[in-house]
DSSP file (Angstrom, degrees, kcal/mol; ACC not computed):
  #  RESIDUE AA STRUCTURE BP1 BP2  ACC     N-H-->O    O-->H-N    N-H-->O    O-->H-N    TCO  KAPPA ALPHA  PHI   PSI    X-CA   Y-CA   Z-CA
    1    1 A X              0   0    0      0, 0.0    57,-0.1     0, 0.0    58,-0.0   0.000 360.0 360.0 360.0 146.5   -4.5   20.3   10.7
    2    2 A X        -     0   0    0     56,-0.1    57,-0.6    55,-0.0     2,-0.3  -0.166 360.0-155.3 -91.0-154.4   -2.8   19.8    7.7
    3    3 A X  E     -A   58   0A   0     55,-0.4     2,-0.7    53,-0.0    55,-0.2  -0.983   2.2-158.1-169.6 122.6   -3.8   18.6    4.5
    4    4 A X  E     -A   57   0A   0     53,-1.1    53,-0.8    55,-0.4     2,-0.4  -0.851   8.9-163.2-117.9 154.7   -1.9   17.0    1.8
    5    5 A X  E     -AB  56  96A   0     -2,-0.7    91,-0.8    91,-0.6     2,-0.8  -0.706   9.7-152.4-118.3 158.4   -2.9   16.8   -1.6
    6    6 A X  E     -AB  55  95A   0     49,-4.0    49,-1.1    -2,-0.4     2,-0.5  -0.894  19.2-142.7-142.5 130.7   -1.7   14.5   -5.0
    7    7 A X  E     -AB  54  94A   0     87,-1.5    87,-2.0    -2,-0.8     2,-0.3  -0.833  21.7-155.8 -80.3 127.3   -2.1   16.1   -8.2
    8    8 A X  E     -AB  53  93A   0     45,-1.5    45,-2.3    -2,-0.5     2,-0.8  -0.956  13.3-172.4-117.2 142.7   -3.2   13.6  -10.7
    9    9 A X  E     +AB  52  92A   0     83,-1.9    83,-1.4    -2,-0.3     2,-0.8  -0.784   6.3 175.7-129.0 144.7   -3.0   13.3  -14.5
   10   10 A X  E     -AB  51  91A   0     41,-0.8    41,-3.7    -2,-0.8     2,-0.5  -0.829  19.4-149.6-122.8 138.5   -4.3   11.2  -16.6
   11   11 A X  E     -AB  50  90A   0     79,-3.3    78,-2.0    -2,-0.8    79,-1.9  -0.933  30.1-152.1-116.4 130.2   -4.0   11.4  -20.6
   12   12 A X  E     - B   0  88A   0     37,-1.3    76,-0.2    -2,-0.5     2,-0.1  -0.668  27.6 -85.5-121.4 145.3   -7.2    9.8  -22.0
   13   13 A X    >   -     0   0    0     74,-1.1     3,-2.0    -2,-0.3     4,-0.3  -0.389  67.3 -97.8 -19.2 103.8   -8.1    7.9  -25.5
   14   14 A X  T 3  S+     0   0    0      1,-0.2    -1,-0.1    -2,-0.1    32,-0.0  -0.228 115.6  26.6 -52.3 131.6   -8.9   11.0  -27.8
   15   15 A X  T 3  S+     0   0    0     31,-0.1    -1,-0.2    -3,-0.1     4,-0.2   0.502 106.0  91.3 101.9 -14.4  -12.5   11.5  -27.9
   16   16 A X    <>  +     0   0    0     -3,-2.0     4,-2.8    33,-0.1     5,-0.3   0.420  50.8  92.0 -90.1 -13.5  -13.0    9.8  -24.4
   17   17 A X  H  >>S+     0   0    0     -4,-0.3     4,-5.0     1,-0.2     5,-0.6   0.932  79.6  51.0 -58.6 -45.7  -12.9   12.2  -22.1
   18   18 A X  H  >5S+     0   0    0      1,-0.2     4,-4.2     2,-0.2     5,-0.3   0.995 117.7  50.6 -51.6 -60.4  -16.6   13.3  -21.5
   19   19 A X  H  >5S+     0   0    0      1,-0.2     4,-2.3     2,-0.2    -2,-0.2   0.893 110.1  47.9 -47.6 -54.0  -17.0    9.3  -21.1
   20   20 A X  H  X5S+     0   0    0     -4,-2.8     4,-5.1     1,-0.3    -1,-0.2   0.854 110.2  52.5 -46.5 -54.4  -14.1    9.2  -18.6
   21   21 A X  H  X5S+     0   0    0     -4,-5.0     4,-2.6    -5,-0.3    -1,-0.3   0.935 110.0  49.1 -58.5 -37.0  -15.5   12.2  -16.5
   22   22 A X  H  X<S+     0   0    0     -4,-4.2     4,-2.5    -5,-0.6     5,-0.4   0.982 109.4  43.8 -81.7 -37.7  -18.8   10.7  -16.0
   23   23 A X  H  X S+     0   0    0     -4,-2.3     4,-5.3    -5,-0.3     5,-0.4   0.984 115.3  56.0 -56.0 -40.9  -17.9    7.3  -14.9
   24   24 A X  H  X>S+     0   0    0     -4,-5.1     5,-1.9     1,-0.2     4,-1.1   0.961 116.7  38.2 -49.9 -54.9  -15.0    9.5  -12.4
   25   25 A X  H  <5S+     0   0    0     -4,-2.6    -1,-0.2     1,-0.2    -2,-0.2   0.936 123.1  42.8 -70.9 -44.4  -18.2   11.7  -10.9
   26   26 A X  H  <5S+     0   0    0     -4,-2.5    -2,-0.2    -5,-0.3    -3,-0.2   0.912 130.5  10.8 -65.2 -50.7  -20.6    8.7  -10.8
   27   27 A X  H  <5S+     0   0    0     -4,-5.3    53,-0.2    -5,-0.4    -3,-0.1   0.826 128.3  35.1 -95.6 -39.7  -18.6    5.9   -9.5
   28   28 A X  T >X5S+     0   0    0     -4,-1.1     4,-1.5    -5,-0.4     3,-1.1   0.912 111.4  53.2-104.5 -55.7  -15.3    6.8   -8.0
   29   29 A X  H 3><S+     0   0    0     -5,-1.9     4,-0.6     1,-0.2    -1,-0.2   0.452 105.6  52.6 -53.0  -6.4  -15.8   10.2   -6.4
   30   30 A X  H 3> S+     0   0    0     -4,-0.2     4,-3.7     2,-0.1    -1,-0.2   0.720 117.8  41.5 -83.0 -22.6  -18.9    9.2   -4.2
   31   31 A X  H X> S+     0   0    0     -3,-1.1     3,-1.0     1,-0.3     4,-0.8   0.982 109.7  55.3 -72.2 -54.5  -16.5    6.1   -2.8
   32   32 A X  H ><>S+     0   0    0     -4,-1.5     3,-3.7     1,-0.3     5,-0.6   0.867 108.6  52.7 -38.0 -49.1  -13.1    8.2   -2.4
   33   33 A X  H ><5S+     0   0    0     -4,-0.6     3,-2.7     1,-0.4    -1,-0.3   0.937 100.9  57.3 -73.4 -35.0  -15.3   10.6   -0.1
   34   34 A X  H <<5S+     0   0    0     -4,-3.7    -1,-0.4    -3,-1.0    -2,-0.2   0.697 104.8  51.0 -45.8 -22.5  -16.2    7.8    1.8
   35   35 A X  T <<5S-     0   0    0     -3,-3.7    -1,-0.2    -4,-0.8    -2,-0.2  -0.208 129.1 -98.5 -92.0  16.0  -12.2    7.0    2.5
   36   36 A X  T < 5S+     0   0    0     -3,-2.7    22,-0.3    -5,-0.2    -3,-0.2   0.459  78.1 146.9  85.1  -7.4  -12.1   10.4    3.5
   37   37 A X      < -     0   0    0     -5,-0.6     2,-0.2    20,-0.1    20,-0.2  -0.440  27.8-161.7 -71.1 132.7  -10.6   12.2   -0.1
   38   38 A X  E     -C   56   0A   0     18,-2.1    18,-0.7    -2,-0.1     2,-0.1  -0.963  15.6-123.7 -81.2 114.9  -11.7   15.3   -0.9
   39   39 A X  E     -C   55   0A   0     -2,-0.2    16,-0.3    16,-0.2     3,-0.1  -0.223  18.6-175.7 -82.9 127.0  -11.4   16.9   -4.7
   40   40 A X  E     -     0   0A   0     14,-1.8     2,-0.4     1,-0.4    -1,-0.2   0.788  65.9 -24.6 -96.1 -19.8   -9.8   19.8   -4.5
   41   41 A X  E     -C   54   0A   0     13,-1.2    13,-1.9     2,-0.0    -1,-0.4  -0.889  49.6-158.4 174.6 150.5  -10.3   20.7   -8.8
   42   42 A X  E     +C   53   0A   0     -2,-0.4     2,-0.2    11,-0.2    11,-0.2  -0.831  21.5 174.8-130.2 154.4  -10.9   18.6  -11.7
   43   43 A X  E     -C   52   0A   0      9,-1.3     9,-1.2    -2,-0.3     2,-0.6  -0.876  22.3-129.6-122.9 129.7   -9.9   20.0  -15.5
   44   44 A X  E     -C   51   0A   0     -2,-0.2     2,-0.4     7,-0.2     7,-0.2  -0.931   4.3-159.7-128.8 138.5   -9.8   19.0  -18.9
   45   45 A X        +     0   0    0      5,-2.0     5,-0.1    -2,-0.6     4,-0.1  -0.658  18.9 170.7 -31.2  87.7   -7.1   19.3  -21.4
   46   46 A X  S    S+     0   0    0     -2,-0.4   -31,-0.1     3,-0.2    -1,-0.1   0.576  71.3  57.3-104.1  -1.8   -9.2   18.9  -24.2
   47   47 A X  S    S+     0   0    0      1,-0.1    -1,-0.0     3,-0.1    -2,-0.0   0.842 128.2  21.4 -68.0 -60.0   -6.0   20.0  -27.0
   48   48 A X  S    S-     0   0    0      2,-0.1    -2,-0.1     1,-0.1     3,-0.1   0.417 110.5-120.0-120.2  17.3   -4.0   17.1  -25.5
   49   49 A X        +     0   0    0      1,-0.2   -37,-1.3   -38,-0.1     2,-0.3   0.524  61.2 131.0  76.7   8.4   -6.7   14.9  -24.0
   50   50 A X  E     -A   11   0A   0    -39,-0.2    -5,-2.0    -5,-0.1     2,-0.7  -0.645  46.8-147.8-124.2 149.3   -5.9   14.7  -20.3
   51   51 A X  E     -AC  10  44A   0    -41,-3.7   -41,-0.8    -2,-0.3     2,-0.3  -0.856  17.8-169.4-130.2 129.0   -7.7   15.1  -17.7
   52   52 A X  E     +AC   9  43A   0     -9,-1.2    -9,-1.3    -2,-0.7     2,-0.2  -0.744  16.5 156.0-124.3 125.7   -5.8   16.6  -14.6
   53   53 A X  E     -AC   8  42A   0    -45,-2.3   -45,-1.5    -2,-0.3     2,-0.3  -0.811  32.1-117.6-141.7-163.4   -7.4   16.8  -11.1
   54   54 A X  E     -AC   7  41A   0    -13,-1.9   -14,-1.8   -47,-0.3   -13,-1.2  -0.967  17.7-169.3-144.0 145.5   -6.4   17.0   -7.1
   55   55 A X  E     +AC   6  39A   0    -49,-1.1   -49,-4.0    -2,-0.3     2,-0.2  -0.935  13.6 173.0-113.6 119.2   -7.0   14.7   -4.5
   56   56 A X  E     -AC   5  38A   0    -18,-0.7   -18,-2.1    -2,-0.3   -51,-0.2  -0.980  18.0-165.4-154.3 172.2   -6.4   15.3   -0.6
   57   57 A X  E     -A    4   0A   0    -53,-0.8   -53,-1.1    -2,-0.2     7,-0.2  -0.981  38.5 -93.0-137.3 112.6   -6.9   14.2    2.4
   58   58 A X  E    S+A    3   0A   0    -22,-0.3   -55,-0.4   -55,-0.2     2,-0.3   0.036  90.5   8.1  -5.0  89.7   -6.6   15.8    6.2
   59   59 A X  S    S-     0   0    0    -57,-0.6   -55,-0.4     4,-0.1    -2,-0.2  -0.730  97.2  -9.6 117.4-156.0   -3.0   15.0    7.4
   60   60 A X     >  -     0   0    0     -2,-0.3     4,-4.0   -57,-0.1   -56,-0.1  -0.156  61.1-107.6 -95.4 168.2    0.2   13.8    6.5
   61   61 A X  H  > S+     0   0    0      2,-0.3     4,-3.0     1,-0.2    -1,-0.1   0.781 123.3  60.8 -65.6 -22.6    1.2   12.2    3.5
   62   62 A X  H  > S+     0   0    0      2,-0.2     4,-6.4     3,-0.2    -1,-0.2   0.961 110.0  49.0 -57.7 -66.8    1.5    8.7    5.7
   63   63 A X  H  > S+     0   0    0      2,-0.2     4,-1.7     1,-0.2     5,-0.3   0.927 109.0  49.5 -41.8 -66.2   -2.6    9.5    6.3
   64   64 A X  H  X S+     0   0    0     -4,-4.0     4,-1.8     1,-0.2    -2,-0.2   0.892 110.9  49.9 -59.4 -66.3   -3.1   10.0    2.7
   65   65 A X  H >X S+     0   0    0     -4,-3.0     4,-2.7     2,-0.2     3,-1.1   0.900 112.5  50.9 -17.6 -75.1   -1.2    6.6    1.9
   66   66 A X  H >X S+     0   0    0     -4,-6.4     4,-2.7     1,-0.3     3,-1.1   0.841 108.6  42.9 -40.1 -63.9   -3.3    5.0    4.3
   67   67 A X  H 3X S+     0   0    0     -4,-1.7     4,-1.2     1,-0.3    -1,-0.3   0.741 116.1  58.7 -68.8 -31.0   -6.8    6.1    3.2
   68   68 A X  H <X S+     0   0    0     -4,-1.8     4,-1.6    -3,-1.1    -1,-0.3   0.866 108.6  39.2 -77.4 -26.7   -5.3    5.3   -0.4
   69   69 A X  H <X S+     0   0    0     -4,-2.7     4,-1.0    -3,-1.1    -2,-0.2   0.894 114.0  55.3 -75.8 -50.9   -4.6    1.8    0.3
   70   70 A X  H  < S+     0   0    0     -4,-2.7     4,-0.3    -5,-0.3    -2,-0.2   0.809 115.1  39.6 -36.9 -41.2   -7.9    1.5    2.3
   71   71 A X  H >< S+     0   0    0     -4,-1.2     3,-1.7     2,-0.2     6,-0.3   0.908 114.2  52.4 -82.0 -56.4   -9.9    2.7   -0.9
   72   72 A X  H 3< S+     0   0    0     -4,-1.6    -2,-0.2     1,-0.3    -1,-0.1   0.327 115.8  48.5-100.6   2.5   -7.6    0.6   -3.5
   73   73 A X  T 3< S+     0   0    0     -4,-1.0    -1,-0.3    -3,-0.1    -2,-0.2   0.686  91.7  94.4 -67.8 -51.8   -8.5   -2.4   -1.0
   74   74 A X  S <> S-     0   0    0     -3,-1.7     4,-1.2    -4,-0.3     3,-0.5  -0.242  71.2-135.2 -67.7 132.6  -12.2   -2.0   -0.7
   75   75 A X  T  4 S+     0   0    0      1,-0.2     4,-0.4     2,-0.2    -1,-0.1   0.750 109.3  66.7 -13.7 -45.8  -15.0   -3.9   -2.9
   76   76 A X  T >> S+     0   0    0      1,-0.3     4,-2.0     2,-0.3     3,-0.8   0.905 110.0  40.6-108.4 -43.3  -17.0   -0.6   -3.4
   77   77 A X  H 3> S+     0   0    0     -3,-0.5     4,-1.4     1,-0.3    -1,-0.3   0.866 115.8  48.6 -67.1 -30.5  -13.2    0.4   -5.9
   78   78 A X  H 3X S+     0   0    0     -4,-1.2     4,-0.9     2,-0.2    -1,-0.3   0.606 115.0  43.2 -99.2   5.6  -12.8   -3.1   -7.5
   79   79 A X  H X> S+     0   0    0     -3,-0.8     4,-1.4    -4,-0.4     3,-1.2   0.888 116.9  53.8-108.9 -60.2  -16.7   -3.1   -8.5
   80   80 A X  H 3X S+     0   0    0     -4,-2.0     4,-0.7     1,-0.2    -2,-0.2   0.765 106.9  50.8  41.4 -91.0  -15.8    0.4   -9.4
   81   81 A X  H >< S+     0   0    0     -4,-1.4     3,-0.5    -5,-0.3    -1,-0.2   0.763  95.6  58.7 -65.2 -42.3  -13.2   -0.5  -11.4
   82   82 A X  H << S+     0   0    0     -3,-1.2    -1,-0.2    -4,-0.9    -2,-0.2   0.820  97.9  70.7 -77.4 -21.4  -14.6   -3.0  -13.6
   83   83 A X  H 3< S+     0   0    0     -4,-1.4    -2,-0.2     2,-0.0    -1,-0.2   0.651  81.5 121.1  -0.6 -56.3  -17.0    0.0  -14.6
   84   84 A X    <<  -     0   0    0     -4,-0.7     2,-0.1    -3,-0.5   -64,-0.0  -0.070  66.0-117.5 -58.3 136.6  -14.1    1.8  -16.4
   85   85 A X        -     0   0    0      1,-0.1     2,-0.8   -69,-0.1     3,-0.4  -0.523  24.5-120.1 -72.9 146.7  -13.7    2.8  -19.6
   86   86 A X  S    S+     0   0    0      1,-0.2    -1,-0.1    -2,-0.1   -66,-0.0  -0.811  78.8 108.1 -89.3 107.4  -11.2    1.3  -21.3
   87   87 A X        +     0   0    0     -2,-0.8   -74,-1.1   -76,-0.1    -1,-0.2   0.281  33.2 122.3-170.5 -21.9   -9.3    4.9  -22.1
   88   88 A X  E     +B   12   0A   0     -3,-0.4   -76,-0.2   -76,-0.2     3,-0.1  -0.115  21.3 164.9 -58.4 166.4   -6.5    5.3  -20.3
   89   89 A X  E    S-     0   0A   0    -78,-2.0     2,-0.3     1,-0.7   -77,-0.2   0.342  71.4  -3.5-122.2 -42.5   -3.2    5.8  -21.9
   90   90 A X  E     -B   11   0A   0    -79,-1.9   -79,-3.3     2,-0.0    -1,-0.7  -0.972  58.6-150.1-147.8 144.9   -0.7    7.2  -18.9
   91   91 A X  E     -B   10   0A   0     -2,-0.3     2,-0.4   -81,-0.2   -81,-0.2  -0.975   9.0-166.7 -98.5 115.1   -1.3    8.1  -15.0
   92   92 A X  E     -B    9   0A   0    -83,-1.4   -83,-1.9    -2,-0.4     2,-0.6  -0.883   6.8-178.7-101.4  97.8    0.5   10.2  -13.5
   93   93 A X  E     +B    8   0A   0     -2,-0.4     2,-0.3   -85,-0.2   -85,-0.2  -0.788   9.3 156.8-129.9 110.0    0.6   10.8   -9.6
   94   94 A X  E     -B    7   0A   0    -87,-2.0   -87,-1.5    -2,-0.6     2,-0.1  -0.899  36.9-125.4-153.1 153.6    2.2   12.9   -7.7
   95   95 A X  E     -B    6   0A   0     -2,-0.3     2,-0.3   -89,-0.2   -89,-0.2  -0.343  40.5-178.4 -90.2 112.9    2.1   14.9   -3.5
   96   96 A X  E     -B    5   0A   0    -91,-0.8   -91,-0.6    -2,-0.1     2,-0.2  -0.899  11.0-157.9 -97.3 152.8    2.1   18.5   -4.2
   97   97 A X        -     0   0    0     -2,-0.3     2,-0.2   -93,-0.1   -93,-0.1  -0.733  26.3 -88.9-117.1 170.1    2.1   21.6   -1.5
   98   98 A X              0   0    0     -2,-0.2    -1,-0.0     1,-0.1     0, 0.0  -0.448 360.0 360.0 -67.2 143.0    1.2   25.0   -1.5
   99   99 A X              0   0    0     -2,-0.2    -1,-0.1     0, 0.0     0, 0.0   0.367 360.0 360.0 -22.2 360.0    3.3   28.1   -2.4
């Protein structure tokens, strides 16, 4: 089956990042895997602040949409959400493939 992925980057509040990572592993990564999301690599940028990972999900990009609207729907994301450190600057989201 295939699998599509979305690369996302996010440029963080200098000095935030460690904070950023821990709320992302504590709060948001147990729920995405519950919507089906799998992490395909997490990094950080620590020269320009960002911290750049991949997201996918089992099928077509339609599938991925779904399960993203399903998650960005649910309770378990807005309780989540009010969690967050206040750190963002820019998001950046976009469906990448393989070579």
């Amino acid at each position: 089956m295939a699998k599509t992925v979305q690369l996302r980057r996010y440029e963080i509040v200098p000095g935030m990042l460690e904070e950023f990572r821990g709320w992302l592993n504590q709060e948001v990564l147990p729920i995405r895997k519950q919507f089906g999301f799998d992490v395909e690599f997490m990094y950080l940028d620590t020269v320009n602040s960002e911290f750049i990972w991949a997201v996918s999900v089992q099928g077509s990009v339609e599938d991925f949409t779904a399960a993203e609207n399903a998650y960005d729907a649910s309770s378990e994301r807005r309780l989540a959400g009010e969690k967050r450190p206040d750190c963002l600057l820019s998001v950046d989201t976009k469906f990448v493939s393989e070579n």
